[in-house]
Every structure is written in structure tokens, then in C-alpha cells.
C-alpha positions as CSV (number, residue, x, y, z in Angstrom):
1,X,0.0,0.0,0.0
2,X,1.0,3.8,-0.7
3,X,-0.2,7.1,-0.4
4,X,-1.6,7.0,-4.8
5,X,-3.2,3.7,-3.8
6,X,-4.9,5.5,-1.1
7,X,-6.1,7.7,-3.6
8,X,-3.7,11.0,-2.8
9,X,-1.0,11.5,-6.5
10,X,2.0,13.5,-5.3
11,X,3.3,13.1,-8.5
12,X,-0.2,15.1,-10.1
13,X,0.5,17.6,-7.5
14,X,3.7,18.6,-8.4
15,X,2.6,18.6,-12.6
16,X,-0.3,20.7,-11.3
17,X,2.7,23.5,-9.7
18,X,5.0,23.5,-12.7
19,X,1.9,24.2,-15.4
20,X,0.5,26.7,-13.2
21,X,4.0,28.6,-12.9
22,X,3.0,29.9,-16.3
23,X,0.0,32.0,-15.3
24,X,1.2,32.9,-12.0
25,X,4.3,34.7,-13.7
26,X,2.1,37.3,-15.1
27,X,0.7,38.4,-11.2
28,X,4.0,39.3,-10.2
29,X,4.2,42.5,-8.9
30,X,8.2,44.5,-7.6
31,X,7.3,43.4,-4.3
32,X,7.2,39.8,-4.5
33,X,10.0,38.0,-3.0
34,X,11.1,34.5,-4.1
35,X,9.1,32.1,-6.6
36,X,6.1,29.7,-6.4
37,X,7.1,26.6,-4.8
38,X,8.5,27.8,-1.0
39,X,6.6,27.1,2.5
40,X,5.2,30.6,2.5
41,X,4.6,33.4,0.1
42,X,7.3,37.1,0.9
43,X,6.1,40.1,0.0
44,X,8.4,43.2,0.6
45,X,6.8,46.0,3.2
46,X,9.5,48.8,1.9
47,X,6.7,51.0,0.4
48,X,4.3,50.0,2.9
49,X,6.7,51.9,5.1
50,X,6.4,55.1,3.1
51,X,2.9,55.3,3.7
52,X,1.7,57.8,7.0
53,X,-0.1,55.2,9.0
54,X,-1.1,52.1,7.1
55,X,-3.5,49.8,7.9
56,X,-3.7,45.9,6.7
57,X,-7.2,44.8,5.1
58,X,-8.3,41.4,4.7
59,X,-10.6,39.3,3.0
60,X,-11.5,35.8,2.3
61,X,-14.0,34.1,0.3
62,X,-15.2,31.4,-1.8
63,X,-17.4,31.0,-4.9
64,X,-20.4,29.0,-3.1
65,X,-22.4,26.3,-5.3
66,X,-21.3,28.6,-8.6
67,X,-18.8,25.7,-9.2
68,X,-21.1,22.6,-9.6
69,X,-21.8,24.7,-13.2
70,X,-18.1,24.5,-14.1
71,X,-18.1,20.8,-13.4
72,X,-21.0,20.4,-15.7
73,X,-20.0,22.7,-18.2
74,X,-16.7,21.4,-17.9
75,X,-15.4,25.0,-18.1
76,X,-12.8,25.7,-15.7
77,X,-11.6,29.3,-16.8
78,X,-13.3,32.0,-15.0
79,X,-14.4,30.5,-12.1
80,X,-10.9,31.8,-10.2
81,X,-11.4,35.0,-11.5
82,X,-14.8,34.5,-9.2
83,X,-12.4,34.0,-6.1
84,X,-10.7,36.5,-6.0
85,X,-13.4,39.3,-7.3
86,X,-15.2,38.5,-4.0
87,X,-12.3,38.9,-1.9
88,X,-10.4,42.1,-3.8
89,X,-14.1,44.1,-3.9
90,X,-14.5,43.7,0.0
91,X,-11.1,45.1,0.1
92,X,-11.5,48.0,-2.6
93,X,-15.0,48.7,-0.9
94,X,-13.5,49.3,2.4
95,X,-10.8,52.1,0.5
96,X,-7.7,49.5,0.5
97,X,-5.4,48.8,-2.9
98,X,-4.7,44.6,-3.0
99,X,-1.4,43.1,-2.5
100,X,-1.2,39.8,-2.8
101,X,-4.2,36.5,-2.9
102,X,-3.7,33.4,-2.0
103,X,-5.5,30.3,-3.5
104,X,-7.1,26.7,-1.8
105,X,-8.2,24.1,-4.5
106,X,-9.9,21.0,-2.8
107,X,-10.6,18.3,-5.2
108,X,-11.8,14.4,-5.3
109,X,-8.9,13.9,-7.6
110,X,-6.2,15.9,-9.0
111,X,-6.3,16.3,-12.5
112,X,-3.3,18.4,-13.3
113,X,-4.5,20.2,-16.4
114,X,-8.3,21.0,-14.5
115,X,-6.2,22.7,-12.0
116,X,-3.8,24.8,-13.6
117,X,-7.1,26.1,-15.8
118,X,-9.0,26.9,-12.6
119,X,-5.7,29.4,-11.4
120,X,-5.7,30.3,-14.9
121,X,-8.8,32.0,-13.6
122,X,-7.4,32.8,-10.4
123,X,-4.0,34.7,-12.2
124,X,-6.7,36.5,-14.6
125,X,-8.6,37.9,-11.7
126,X,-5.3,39.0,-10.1
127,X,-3.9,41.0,-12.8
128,X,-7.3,42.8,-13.1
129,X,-7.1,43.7,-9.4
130,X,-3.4,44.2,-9.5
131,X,-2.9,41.9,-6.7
132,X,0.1,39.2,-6.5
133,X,-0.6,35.5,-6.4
134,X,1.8,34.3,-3.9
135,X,1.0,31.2,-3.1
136,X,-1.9,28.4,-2.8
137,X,-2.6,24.9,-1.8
138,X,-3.9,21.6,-3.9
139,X,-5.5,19.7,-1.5
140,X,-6.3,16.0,-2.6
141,X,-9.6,14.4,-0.8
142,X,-10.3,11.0,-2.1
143,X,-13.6,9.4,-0.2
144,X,-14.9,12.9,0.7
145,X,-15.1,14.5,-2.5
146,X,-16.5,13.0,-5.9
147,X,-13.4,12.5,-8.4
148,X,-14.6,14.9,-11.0
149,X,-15.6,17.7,-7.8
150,X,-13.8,20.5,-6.2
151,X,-14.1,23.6,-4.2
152,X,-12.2,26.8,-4.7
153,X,-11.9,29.7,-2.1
154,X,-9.0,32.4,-1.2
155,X,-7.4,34.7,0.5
156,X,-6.6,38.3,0.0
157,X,-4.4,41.2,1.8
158,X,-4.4,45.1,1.0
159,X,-3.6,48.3,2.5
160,X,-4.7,51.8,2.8
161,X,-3.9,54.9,4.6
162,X,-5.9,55.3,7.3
163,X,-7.2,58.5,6.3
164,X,-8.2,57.3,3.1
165,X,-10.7,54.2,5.1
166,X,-14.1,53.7,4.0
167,X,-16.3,54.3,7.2
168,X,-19.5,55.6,6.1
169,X,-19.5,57.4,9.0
170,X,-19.9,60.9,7.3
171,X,-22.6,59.8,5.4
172,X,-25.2,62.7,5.4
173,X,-29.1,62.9,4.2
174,X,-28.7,64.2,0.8
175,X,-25.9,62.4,-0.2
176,X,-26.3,60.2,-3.4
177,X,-26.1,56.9,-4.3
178,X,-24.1,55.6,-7.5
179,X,-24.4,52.3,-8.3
180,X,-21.9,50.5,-10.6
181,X,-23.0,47.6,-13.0
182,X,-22.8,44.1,-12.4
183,X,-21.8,41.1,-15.0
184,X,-24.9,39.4,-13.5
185,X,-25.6,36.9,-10.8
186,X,-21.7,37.2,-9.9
187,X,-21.0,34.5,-7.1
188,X,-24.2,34.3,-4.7
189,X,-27.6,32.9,-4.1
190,X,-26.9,29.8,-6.4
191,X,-27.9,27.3,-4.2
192,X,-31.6,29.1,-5.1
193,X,-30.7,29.3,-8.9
194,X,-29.9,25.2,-8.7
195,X,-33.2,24.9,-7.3
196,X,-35.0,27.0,-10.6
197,X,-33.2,26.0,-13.4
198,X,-32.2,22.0,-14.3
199,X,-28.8,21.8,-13.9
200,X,-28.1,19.4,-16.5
201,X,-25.6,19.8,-19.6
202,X,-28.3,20.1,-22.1
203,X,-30.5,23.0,-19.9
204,X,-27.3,25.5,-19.1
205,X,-26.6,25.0,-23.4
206,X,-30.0,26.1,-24.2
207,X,-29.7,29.9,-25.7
208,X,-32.1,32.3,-25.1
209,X,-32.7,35.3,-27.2
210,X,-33.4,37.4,-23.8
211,X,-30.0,36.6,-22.7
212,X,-28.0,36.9,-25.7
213,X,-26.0,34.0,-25.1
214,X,-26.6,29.8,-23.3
215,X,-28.1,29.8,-19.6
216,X,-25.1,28.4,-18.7
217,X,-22.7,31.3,-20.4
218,X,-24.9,34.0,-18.6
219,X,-24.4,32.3,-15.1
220,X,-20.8,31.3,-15.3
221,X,-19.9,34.8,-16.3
222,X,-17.8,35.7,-13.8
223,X,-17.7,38.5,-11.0
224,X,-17.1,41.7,-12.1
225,X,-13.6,43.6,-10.0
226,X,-14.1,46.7,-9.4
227,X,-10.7,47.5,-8.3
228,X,-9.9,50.0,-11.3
229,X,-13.2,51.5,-10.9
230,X,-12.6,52.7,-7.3
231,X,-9.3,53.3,-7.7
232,X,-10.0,55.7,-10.6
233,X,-12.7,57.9,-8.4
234,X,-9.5,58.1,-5.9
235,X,-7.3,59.5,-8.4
236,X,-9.7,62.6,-9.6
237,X,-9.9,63.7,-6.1
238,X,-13.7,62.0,-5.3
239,X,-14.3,61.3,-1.5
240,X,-16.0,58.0,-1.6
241,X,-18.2,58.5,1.9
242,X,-19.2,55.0,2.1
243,X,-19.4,51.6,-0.5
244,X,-21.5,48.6,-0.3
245,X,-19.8,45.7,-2.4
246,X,-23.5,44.0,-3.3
247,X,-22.9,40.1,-2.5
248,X,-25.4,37.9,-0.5
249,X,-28.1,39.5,1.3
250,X,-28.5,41.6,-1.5
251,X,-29.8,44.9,-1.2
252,X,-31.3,45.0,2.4
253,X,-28.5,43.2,4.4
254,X,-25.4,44.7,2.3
255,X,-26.7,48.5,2.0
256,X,-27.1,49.4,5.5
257,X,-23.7,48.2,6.7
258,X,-22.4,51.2,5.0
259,X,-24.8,53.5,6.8
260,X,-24.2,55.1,10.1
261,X,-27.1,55.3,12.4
262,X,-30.0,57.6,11.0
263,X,-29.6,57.7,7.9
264,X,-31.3,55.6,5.2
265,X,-31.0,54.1,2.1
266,X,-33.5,54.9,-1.1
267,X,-33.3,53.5,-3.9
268,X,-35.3,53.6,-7.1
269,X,-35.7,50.6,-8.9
270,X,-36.6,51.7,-12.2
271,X,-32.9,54.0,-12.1
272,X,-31.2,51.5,-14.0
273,X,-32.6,48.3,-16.9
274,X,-32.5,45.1,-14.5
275,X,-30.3,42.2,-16.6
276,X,-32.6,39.6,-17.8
277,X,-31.1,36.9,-16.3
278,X,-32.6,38.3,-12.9
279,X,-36.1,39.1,-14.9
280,X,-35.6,35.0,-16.2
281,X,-35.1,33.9,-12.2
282,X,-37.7,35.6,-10.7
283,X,-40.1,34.5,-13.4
284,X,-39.1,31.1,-14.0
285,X,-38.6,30.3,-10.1
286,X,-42.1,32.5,-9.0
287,X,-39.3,34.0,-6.7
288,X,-41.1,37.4,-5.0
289,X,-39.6,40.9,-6.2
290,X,-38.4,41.3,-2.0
291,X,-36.4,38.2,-2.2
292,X,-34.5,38.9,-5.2
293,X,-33.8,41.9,-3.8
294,X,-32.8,39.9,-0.6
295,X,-30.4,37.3,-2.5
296,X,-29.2,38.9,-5.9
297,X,-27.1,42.4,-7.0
298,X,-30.1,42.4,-9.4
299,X,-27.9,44.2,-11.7
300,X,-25.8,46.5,-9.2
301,X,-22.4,44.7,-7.8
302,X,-21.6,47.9,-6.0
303,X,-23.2,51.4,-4.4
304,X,-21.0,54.1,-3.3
305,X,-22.2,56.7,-1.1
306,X,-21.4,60.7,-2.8
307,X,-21.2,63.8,-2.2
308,X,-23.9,65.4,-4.7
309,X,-21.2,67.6,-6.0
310,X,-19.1,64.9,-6.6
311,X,-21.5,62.9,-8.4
312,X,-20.7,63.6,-12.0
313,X,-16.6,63.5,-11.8
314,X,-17.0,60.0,-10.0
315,X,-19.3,58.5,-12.4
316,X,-17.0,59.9,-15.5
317,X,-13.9,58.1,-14.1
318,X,-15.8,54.9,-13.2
319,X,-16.9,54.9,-16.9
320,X,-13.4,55.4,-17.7
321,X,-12.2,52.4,-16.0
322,X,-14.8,50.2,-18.2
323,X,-17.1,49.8,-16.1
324,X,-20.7,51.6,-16.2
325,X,-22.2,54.0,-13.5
326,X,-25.4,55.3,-12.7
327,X,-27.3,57.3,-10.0
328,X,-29.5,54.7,-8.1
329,X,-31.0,57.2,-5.3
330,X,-30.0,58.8,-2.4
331,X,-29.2,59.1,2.1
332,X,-32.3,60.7,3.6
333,X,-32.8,61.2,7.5
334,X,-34.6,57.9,9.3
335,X,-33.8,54.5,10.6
336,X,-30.9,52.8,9.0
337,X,-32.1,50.7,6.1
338,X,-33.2,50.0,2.9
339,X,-36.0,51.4,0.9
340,X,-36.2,50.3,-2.2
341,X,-39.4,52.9,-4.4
């Protein structure tokens, strides 16, 4: 007996790290210390040290039930870009600039090609949030995961100046709300969207005129980064007062945990077009209009919190980073929360 009878292939593991090395080059960023393959990931603090008072962010994450689709789409591409979207956005939403993500691949079986394609994903999604990918872990589970399976979730470090945090806390009524668009369901609530749609090979192929593309292509598609985006309102001088990153709980859980006590969220619904994959859901699954609202972005992966002044500058050099902007409604005086009109 041996460990690859047991059902665990060191040898996999280690053509898994050398085809991966490949995409992982292109993450690297000066301060990176050392290559892929060491006990721990180094990252230099040299200009962390410049900065007046810096303060570490952190976020970690996972992609949820999103990934039984990849298994039977048997596309593996984007899904890492999923990973690290939902851990980079918490950290851009809270003011901070990513440094370096981390990876953890659990899997029934290591098939060394499906694994460097899933941090293909993960390298994509850290070049368009500028972060470094310094490290991961293949972990082999035979018996507790299906050979074919796997799970993916990460790890992500940033910093910002204190001054420059996030709080909400200056928030006032007046103030307006910008939201910034989505790529569609992004990474939550698909535990429900497995319960309204047939998740077999020949349903997610079906193409549907409203979508523009196959079921499955629309829900794949994967998280929109908003790095750039909030890192380009920075640069023209906008104050962003306080930013909602739009995951699950939707509107009424995520909203108010950028709002300081008294103030309250409104927002219009009919500010923006809702995607029709959302429209599609709610119909097809005779889901209510409060709990999409209560699961999905329904079209909005992140709100920022203005100065009305500011409005027009801020939404200018979002649309300059790709990414589209629109005024979704405003703070007024009242309980903290969410009311959607």
C-alpha cells in the first residue's frame, strides 16, 4: 500500500505546480520576493513603510455552489477569476489597494490540467485587481469528494492609509447613491438558482434570445472587479463617503452596513434596466420581487455613497475604467435601512 493507492497522487500535485507557474508569472508584482514553490509566500513592506499610517485589510471568500456549473460545463476558466473578485471588492469597498491572494483548491482527484485552468482563472482575476498571487494549496480528498468535484476559495491582503478608510461614517441625508454595474448573478444565491433552473448539460446549453448567449454562459460569467473603478474615483480627487460591495443578502443586508445610524437608504428601482437573467429567475422560479432583492445584486455589484457635487466626476472616471455607472438614489434622515421605491 502507498499514499496514490490510497487515492492522494504526489506526483499530479507537483505537474499541477509547474503548469500553473505559467500563469502565475504574469501576477507578479516588484514586491514579490522568491518564486512559487516555497513554504510561504514574501512580500516586501518597503513602500508599505512610506505610507503615513497604514492599515492591513483582509478578506477571504469562496465562490459558493457557482462551481457545480463549471463541473458540468466542464469549463474551468473563470471561475478563479470568481475567487478573487469576491475577496479584492471587499477590500477596494472598504478604500484598501490589493497586494497579494492566496489560493485553496480542494478536489476528489487531481487532474493536473483542470487545476492549472482553474488558477488560470485565479491569475486573470489577479492582474485585473493588480494583486500578486503568492501562493496556494492543492489539496487531494479522495472518499470525501467526488473525483470529478472541487471547491475553490482564497485569501486576499491590501492596504490603505488610514485617512483614506471607507467608514460611512460621514454619510449625510442628501448624499447620493451611485451604483456601478454588475456582470450578472456574480457568485451568490446559487444554491436558489440550482433549485429554478435544471442543472443538466443540455438545460445550461439552451440559448435564449433574452440573454443573448446559453443559460449556462450567462451564469458562469464571472464576478465583475471593481478594483480599477474605485481606484480611478480616488485619483480625480472624489471622496467616496461610504461603498456597499453588493454580495449575499443583496440589497437590504449589504446596504445598510455602510450607513451610520439615522440615515437611510432609497433607492429607485426603475434608475437603472435590470439584466434579464434576474427578470428570467424571478419568473421562471415565481421567486417574490423582496427576495431577489434579498439574494441577488439584481444588476448592481456595488453602491457608493457621494457627495452630490461629486456625483458627475465620480461616475465619469468609473466609466473610464470600463465599467458603467449610474445614480441609483440617495441618504435621507430615518432608521438605517433599505427602501427600495
Amino acid at each position: 500500500m502507498d499514499y496514490k493507492k490510497a487515492g492522494v497522487d504526489i506526483e499530479a500535485g507537483y505537474k499541477s505546480v509547474e503548469l500553473m507557474k505559467e500563469h502565475i508569472k504574469g501576477t507578479v508584482r516588484p514586491e514579490v520576493l522568491g518564486g512559487i514553490g516555497g513554504f510561504a509566500g514574501a512580500f516586501s513592506l518597503a513602500k508599505i513603510k512610506e505610507m503615513e499610517e497604514p492599515v492591513l485589510l483582509s478578506g477571504t471568500d469562496g465562490c459558493g455552489t457557482k462551481v457545480q456549473l463549471a463541473y458540468i460545463m466542464d469549463k474551468h476558466d473563470t471561475i478563479g477569476i470568481d475567487a478573487v473578485a469576491m475577496c479584492v471588492n471587499d477590500i477596494a469597498c472598504s478604500g484598501g489597494e490589493p497586494l497579494f491572494f492566496l489560493d485553496y483548491i480542494a478536489c476528489g482527484k487531481n487532474y493536473p490540467e483542470k487545476i492549472a485552468t482553474i488558477v488560470s482563472g485565479v491569475a486573470e482575476g489577479c492582474k485585473q485587481s493588480g494583486a500578486a498571487l503568492v501562493g496556494g494549496e492543492t489539496a487531494e480528498h479522495p472518499g470525501l469528494m467526488p473525483e470529478n468535484e472541487y471547491d475553490l476559495a482564497g485569501f486576499a491582503v491590501g492596504v490603505v492609509e488610514k485617512k483614506d478608510l471607507i467608514t460611512g461614517e460621514n454619510i449625510k441625508d442628501g448624499d447620493v447613491l451611485v451604483g456601478i454595474a454588475s456582470s450578472g448573478v456574480h457568485s451568490n444565491g446559487f444554491s436558489l438558482v440550482r433549485k429554478v433552473f435544471r442543472m443538466t448539460e443540455e438545460s445550461l446549453n439552451t440559448y435564449y434570445d433574452s440573454l443573448g448567449k446559453t443559460l449556462g454562459e450567462a451564469l458562469l460569467e464571472p464576478t465583475r472587479i471593481y478594483v480599477k473603478a474605485l481606484k480611478n474615483v480616488k485619483e480625480v480627487g472624489v471622496t467616496i463617503k461610504g461603498c456597499s460591495h453588493i454580495t449575499g443578502g443583496g440589497f437590504y443586508e449589504n446596504i445598510p452596513r455602510m450607513l451610520p445610524d439615522g440615515i437611510r437608504a432609497e433607492v429607485k428601482k426603475d434608475s437603472y434596466e435590470v439584466p434579464a437573467i434576474f427578470k428570467m429567475l424571478a419568473t421562471e422560479g415565481d421567486i417574490s420581487e423582496e427576495m431577489m432583492y434579498n439574494t441577488y445584486n439584481m444588476g448592481v455589484g456595488m453602491i457608493l455613497a457621494l457627495d452630490s457635487a461629486d456625483v458627475d466626476k465620480a461616475i465619469e472616471a468609473i466609466n473610464a475604467a470600463g465599467d458603467k455607472a449610474f445614480v441609483v438614489g440617495k441618504a435621507v434622515a430615518g432608521e438605517k435601512g433599505v427602501t427600495l421605491c
